[in-house]
Backbone of each chain as nested JSON, in Angstrom:
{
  "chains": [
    {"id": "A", "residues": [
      {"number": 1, "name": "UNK", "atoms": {"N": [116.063, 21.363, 84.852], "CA": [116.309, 20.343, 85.89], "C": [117.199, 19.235, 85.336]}},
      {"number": 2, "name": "UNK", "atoms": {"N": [116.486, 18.303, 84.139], "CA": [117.283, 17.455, 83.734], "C": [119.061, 18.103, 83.477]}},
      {"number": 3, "name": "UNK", "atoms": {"N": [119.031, 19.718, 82.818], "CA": [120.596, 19.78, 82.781], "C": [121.493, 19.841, 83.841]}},
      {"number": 4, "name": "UNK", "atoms": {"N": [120.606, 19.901, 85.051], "CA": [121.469, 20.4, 85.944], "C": [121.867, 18.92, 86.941]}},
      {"number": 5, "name": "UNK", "atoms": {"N": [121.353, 18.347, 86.188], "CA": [121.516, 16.624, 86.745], "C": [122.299, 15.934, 85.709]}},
      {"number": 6, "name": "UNK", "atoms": {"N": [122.944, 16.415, 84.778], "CA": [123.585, 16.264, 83.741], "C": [124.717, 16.759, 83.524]}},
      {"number": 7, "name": "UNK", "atoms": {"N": [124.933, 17.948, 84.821], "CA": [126.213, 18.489, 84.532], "C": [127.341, 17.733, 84.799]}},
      {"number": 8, "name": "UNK", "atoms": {"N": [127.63, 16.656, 86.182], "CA": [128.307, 16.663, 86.934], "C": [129.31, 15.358, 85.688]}},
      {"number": 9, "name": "UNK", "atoms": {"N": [127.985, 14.684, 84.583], "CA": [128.487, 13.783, 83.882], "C": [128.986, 14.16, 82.496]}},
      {"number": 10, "name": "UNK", "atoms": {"N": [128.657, 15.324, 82.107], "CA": [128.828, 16.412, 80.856], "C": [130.373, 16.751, 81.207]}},
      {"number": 11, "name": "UNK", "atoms": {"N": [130.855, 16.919, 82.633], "CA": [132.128, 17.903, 82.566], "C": [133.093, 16.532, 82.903]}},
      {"number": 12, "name": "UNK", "atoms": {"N": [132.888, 14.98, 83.614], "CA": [133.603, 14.248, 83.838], "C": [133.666, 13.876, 82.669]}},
      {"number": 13, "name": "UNK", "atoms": {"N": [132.785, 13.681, 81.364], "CA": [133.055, 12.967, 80.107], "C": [134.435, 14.106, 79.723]}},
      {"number": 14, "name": "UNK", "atoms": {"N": [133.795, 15.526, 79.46], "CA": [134.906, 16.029, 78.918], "C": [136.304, 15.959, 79.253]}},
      {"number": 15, "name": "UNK", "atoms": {"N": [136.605, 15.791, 80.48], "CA": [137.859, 15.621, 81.18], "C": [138.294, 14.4, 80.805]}},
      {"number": 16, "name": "UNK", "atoms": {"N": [137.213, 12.987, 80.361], "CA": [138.028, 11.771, 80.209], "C": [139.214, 12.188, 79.313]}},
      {"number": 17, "name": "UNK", "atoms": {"N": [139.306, 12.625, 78.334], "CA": [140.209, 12.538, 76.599], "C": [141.812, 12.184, 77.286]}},
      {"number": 18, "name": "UNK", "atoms": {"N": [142.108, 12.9, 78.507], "CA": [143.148, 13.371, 79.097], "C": [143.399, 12.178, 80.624]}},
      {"number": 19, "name": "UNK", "atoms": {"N": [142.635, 12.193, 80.712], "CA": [142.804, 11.691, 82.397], "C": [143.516, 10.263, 82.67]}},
      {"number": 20, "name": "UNK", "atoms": {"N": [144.543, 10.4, 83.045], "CA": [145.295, 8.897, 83.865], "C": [144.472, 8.528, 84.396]}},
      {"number": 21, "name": "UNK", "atoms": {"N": [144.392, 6.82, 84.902], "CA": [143.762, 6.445, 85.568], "C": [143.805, 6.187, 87.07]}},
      {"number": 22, "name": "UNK", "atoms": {"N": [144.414, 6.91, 87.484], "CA": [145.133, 6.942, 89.19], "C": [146.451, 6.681, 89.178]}},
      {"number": 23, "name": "UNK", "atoms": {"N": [147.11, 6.87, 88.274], "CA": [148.733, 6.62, 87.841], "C": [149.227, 7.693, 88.774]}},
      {"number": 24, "name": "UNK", "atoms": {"N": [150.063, 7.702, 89.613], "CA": [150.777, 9.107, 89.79], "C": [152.516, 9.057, 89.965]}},
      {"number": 25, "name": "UNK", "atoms": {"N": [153.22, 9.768, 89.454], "CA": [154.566, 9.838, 89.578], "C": [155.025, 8.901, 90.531]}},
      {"number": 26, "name": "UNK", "atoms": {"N": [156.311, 8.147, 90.508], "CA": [156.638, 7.663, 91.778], "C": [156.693, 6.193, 92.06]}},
      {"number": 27, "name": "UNK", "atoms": {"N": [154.982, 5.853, 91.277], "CA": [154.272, 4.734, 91.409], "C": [154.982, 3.769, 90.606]}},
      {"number": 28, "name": "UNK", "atoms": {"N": [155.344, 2.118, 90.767], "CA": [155.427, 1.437, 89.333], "C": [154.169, 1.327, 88.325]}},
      {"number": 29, "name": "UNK", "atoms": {"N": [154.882, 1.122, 87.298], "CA": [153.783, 1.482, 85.831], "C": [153.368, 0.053, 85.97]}},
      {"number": 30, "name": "UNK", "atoms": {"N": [151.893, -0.36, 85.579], "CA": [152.128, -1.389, 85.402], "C": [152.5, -2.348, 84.349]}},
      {"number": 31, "name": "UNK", "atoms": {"N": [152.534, -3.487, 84.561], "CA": [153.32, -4.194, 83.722], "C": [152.572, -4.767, 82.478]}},
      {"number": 32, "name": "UNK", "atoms": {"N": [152.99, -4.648, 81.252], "CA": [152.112, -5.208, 80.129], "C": [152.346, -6.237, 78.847]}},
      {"number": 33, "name": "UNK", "atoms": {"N": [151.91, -6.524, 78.282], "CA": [152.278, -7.818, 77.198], "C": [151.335, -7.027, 76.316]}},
      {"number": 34, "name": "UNK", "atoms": {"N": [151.597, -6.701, 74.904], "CA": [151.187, -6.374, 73.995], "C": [151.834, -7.133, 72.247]}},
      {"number": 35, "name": "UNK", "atoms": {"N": [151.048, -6.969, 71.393], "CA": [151.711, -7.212, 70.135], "C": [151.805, -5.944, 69.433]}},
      {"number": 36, "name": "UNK", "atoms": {"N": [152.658, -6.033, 68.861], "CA": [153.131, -4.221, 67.976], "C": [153.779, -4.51, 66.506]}},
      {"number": 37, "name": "UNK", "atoms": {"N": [154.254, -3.67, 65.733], "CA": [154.671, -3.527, 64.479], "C": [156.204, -4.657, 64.608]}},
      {"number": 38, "name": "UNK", "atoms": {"N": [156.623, -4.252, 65.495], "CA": [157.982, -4.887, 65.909], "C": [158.005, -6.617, 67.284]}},
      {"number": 39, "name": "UNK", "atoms": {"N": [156.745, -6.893, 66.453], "CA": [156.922, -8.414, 67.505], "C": [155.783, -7.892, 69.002]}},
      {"number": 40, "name": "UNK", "atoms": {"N": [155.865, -9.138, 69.884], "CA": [155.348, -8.819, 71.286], "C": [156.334, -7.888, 72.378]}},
      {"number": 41, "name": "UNK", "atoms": {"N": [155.555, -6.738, 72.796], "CA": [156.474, -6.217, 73.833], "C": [156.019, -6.308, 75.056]}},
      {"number": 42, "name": "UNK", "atoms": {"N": [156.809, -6.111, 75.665], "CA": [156.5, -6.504, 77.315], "C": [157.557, -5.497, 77.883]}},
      {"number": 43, "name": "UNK", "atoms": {"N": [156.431, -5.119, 79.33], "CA": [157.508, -3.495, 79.551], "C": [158.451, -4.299, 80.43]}},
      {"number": 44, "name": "UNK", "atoms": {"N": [158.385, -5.746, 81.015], "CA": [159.564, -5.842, 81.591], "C": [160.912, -6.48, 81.054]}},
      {"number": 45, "name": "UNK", "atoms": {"N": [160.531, -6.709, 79.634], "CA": [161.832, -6.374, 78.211], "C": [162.57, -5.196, 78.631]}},
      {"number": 46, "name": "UNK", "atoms": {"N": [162.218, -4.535, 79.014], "CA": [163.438, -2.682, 79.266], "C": [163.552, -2.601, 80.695]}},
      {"number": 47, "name": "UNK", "atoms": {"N": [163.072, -3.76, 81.738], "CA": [163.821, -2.95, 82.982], "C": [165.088, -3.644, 82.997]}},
      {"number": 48, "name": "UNK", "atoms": {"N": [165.734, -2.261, 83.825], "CA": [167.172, -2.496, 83.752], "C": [167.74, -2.38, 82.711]}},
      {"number": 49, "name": "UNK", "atoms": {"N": [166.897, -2.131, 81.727], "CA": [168.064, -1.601, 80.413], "C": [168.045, -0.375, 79.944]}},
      {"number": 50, "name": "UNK", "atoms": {"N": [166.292, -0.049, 79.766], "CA": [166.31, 1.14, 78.927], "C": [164.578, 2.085, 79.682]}},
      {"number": 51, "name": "UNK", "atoms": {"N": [165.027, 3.154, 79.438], "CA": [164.189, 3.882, 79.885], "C": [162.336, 3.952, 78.844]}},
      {"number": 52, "name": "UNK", "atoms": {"N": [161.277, 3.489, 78.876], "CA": [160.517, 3.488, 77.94], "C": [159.658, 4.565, 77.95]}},
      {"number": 53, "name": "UNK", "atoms": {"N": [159.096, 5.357, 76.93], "CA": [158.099, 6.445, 76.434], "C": [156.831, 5.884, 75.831]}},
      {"number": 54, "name": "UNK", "atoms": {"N": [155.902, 6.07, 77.19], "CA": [154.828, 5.066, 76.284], "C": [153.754, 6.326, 76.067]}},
      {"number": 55, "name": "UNK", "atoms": {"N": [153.85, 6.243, 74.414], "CA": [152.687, 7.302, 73.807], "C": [151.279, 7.057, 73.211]}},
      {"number": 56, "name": "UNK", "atoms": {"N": [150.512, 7.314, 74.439], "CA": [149.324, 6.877, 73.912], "C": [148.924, 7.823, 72.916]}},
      {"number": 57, "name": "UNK", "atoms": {"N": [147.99, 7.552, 71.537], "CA": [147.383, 8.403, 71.042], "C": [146.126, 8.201, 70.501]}},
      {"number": 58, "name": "UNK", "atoms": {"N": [145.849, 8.817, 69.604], "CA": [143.877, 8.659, 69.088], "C": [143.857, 7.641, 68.24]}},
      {"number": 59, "name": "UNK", "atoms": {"N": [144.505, 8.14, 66.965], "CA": [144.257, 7.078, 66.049], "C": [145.199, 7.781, 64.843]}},
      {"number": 60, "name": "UNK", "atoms": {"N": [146.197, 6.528, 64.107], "CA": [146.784, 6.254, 62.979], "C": [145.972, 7.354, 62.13]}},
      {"number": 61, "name": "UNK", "atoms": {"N": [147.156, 7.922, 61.226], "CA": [146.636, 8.586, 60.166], "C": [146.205, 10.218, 60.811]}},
      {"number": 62, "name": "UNK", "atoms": {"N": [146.424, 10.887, 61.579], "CA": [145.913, 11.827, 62.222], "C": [147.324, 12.857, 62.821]}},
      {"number": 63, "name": "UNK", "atoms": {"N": [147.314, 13.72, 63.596], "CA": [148.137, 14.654, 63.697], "C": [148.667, 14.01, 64.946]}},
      {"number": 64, "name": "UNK", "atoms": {"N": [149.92, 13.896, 65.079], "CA": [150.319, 13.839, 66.66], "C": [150.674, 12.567, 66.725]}}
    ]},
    {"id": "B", "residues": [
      {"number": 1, "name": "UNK", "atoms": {"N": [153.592, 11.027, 65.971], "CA": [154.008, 10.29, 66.405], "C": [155.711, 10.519, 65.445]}},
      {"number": 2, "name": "UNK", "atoms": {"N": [154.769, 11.461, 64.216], "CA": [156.079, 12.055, 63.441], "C": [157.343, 12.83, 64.554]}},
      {"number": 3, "name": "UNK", "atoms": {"N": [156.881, 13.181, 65.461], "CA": [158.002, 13.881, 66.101], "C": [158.81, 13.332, 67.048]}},
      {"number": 4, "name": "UNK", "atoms": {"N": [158.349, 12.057, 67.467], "CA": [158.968, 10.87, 67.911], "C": [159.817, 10.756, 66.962]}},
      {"number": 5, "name": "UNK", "atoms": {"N": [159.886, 10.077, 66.008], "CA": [160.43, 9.768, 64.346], "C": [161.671, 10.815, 64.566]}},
      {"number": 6, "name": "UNK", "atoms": {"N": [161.442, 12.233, 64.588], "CA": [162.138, 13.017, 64.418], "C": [163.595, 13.385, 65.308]}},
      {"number": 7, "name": "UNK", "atoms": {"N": [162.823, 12.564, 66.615], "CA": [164.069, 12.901, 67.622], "C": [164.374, 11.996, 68.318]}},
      {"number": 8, "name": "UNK", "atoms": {"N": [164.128, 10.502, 67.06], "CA": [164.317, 9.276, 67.918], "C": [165.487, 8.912, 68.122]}},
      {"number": 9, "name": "UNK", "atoms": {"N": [166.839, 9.969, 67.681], "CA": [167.945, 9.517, 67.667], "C": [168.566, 10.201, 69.269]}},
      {"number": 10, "name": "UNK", "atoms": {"N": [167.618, 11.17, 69.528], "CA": [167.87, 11.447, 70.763], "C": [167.806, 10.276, 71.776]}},
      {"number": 11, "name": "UNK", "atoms": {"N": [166.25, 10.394, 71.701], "CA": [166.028, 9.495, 72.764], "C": [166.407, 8.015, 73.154]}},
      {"number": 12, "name": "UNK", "atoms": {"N": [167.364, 7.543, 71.489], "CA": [168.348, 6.304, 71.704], "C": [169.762, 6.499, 72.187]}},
      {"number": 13, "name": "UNK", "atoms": {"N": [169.943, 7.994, 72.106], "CA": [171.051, 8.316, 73.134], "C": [171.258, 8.153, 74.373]}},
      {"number": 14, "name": "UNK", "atoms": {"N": [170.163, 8.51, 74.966], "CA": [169.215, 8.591, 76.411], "C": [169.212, 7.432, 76.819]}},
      {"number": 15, "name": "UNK", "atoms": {"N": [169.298, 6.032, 76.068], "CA": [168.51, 4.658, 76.324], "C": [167.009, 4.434, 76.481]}},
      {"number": 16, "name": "UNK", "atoms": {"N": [166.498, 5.552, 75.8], "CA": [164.788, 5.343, 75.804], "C": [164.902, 4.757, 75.247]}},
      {"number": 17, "name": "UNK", "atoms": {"N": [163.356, 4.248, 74.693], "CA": [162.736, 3.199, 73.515], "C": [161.199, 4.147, 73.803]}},
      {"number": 18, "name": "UNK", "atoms": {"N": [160.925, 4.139, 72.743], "CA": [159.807, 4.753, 72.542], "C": [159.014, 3.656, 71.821]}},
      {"number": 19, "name": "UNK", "atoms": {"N": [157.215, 3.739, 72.573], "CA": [156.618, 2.644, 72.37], "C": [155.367, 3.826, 71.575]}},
      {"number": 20, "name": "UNK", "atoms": {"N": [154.809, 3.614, 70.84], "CA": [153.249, 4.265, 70.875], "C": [152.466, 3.433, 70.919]}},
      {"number": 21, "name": "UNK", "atoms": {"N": [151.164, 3.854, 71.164], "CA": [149.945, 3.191, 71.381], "C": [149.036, 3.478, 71.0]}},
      {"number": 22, "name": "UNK", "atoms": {"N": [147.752, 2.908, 70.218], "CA": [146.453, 3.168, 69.812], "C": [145.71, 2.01, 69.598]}},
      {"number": 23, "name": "UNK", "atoms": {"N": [144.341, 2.246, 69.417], "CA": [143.903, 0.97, 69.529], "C": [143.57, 0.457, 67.71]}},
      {"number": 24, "name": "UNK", "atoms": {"N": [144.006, 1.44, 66.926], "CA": [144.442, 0.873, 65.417], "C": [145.048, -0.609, 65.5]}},
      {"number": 25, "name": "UNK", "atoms": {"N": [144.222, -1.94, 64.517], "CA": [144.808, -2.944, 64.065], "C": [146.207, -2.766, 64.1]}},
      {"number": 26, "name": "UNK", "atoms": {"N": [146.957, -4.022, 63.724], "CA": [148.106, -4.027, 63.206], "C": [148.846, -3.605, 61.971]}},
      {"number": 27, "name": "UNK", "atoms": {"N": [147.315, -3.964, 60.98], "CA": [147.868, -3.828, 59.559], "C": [148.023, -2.122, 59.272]}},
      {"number": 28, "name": "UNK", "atoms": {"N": [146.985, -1.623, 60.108], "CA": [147.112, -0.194, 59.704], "C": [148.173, 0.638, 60.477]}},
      {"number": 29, "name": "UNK", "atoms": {"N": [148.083, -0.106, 61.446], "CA": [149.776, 0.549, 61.837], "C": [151.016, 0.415, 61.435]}},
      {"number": 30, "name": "UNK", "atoms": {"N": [150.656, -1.219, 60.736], "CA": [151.987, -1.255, 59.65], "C": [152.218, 0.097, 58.557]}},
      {"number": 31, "name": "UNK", "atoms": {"N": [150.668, -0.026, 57.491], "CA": [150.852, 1.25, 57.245], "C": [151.269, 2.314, 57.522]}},
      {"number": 32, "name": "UNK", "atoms": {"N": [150.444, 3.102, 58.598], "CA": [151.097, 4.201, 59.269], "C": [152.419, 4.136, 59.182]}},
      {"number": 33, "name": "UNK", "atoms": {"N": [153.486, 3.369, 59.934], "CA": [154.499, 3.445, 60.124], "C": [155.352, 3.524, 58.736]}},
      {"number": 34, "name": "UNK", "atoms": {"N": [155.096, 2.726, 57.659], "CA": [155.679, 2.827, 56.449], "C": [155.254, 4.578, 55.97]}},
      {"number": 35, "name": "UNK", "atoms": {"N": [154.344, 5.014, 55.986], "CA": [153.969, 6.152, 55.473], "C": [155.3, 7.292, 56.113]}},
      {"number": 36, "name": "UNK", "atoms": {"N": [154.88, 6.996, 57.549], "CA": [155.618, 8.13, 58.152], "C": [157.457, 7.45, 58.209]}},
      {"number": 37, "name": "UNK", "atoms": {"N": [157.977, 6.631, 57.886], "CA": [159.233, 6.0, 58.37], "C": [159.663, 5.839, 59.784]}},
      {"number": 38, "name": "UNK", "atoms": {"N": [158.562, 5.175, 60.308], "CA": [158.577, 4.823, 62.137], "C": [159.489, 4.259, 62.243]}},
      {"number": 39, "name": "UNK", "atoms": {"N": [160.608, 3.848, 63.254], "CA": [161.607, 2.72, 63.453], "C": [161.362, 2.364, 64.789]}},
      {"number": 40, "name": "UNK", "atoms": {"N": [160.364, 2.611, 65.489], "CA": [160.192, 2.574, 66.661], "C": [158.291, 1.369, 66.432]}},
      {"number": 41, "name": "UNK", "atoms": {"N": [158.877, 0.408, 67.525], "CA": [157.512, -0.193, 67.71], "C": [155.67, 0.596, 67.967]}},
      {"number": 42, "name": "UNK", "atoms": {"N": [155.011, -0.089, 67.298], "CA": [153.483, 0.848, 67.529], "C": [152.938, -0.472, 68.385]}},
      {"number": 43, "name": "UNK", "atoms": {"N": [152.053, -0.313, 69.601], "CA": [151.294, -1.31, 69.729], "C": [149.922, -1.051, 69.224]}},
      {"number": 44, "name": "UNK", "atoms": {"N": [149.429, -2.5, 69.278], "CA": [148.153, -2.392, 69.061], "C": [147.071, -2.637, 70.062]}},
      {"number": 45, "name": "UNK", "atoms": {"N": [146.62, -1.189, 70.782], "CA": [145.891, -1.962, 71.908], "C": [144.514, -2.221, 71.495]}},
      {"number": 46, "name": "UNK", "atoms": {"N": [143.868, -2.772, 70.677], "CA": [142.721, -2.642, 70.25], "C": [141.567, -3.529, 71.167]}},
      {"number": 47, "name": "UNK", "atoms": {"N": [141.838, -4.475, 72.454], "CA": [140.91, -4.681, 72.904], "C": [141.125, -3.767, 74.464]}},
      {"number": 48, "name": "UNK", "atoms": {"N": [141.792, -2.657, 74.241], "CA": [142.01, -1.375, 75.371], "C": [142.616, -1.834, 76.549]}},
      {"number": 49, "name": "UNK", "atoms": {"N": [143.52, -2.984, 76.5], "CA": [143.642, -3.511, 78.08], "C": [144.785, -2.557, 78.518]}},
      {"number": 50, "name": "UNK", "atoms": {"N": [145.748, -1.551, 78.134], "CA": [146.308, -1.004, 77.797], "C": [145.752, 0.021, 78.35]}},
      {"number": 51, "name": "UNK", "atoms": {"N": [144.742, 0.88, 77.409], "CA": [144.285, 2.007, 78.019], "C": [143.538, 1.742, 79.345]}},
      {"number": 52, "name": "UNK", "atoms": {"N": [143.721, 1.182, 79.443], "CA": [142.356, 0.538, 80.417], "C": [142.781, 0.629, 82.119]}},
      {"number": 53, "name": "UNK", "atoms": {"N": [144.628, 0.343, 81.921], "CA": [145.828, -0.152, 82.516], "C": [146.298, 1.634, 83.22]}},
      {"number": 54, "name": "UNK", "atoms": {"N": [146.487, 2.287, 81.793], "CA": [147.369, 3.857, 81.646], "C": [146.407, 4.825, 81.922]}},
      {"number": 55, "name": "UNK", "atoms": {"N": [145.671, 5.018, 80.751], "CA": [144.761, 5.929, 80.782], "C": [143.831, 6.253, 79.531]}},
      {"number": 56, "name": "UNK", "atoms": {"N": [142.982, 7.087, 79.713], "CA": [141.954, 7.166, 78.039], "C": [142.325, 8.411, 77.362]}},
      {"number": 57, "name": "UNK", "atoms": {"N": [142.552, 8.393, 75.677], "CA": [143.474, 9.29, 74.966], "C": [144.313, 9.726, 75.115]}},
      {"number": 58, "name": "UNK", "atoms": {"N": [144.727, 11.231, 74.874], "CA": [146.08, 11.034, 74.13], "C": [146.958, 11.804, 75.459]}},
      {"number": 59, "name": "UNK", "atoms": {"N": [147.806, 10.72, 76.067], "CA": [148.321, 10.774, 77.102], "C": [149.725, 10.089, 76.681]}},
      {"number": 60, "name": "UNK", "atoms": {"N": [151.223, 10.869, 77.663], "CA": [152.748, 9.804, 77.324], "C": [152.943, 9.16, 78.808]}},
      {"number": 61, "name": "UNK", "atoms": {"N": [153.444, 8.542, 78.664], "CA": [154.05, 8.237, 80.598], "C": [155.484, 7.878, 79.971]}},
      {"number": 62, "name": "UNK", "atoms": {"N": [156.169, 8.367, 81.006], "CA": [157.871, 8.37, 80.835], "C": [157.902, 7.319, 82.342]}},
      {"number": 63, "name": "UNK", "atoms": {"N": [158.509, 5.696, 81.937], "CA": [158.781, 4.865, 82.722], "C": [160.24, 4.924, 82.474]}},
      {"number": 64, "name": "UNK", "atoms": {"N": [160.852, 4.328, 83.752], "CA": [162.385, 4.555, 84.42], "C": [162.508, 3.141, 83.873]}},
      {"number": 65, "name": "UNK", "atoms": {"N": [164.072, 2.865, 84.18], "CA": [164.651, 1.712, 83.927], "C": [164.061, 0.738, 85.079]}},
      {"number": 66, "name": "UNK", "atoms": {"N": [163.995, 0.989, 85.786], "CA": [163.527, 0.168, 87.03], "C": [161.917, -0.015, 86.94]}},
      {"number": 67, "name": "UNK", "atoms": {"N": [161.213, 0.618, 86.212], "CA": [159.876, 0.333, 86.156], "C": [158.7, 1.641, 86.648]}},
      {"number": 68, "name": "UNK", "atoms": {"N": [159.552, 2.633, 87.01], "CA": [159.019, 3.437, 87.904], "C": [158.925, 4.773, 86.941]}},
      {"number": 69, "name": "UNK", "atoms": {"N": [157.305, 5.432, 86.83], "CA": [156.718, 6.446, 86.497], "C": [157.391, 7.688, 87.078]}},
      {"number": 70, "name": "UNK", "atoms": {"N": [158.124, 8.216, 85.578], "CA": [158.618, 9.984, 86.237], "C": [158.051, 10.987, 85.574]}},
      {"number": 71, "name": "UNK", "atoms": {"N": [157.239, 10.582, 84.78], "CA": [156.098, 11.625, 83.733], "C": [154.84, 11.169, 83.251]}},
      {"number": 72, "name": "UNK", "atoms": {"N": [154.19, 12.249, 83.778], "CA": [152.286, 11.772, 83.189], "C": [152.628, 13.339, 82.116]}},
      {"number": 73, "name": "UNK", "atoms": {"N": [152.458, 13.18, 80.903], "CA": [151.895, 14.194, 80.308], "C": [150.681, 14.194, 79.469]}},
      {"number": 74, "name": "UNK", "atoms": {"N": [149.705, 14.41, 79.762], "CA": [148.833, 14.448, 79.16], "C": [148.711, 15.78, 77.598]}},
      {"number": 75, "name": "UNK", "atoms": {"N": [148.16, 15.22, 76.638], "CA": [147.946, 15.948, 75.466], "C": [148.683, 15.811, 74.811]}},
      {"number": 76, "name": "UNK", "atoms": {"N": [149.248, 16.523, 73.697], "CA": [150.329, 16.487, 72.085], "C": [151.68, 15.793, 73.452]}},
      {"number": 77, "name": "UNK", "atoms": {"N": [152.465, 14.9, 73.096], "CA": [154.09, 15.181, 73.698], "C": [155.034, 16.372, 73.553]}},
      {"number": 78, "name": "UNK", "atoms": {"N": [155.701, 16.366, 74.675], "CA": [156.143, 17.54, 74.287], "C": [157.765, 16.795, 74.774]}},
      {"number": 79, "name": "UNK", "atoms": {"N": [158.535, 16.753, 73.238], "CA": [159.873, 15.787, 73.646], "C": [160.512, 16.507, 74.187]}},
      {"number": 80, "name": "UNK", "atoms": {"N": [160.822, 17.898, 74.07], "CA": [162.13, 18.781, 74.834], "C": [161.776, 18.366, 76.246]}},
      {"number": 81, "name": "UNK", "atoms": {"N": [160.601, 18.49, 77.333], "CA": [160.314, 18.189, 78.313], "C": [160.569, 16.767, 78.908]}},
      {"number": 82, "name": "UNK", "atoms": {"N": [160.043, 15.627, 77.941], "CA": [159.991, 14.078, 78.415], "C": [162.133, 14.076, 78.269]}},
      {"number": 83, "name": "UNK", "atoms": {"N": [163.032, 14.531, 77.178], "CA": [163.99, 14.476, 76.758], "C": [164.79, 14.985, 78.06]}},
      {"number": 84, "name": "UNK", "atoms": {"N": [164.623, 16.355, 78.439], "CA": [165.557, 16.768, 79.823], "C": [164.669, 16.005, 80.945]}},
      {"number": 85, "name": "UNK", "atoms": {"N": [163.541, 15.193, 81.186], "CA": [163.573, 14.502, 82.103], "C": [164.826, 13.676, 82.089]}},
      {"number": 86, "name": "UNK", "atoms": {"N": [164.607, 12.717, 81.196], "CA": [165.417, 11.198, 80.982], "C": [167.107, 11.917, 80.814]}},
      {"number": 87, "name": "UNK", "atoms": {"N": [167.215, 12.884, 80.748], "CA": [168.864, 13.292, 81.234], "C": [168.905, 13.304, 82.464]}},
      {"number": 88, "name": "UNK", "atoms": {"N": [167.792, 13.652, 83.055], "CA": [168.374, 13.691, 84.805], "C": [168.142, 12.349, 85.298]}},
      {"number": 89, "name": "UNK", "atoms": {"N": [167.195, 11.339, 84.522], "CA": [167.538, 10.11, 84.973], "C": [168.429, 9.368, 84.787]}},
      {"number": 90, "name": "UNK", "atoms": {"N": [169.7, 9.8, 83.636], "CA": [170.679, 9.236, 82.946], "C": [171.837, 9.582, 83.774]}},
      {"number": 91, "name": "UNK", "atoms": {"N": [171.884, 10.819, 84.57], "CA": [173.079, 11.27, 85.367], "C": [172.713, 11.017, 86.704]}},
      {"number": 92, "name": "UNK", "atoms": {"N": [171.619, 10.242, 86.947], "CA": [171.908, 9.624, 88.891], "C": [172.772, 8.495, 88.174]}},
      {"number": 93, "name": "UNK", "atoms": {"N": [173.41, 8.065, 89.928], "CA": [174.432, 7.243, 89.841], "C": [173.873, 5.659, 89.72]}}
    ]}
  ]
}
């Protein structure tokens, strides 16, 4: 019983690793202010200039 | 993020800028980046407002000059794919 009341949150965890958060093509990205290796960036530093690749990943030191 | 590194001369052809993201400090991304020879900015999203914003793990989004989302790829990047996107965004008028 308990697993079967457990599934529906067992298979949405697994799917998080991957999942946008309602982003879909088309949409504007939204806009952000961060600090990085290279100073504060802000994605509206590149509109109108340059196209940006934003790569999320796990963690430093690791594959990918 | 090595393969960014690898074909970042592409994607400065293109007029990308390639950003990465994790929620690693600064200092260790300084590291990182010295280890691997990054020339490209790392952020640090470490209080997740970022992921929070995009999405959770290891996900790219390819944003337009104008601000506008033309790629969700979720998992490893795959540059040949994000790369002939941003050519067809480079040849509209």
């Amino acid at each position: 019983m308990n697993t079967l009341i457990l599934l529906p949150v067992l298979i949405t965890l697994a799917l998080l690793p991957t999942q946008a958060i309602g982003l879909v093509i088309g949409e504007k990205a939204p806009s952000f202010e961060a600090s990085s290796t290279q100073g504060m960036v802000r994605l509206s530093d590149f509109q109108g200039k340059k196209h940006v690749i934003l790569a999320f990943y796990i963690k430093d030191f690791t594959p990918g | 993020m090595r393969a960014f590194q690898d074909d970042l001369l592409k994607f400065e052809s293109l007029n990308a800028q390639v950003l990465g993201v994790s929620a690693d400090d600064l200092e260790t991304h300084k590291r990182f980046s010295a280890e691997l020879g990054l020339q490209f900015p790392l952020i640090s999203d470490s209080d997740r407002k970022l992921a929070g914003l995009y999405g959770q793990g290891r996900i790219s989004f390819l944003i337009d000059k104008e601000g506008v989302i033309r790629l969700i790829q979720p998992g490893f990047p795959k540059n040949e794919e994000i790369l002939a996107e941003i050519q067809k965004l480079e040849k509209k008028p």
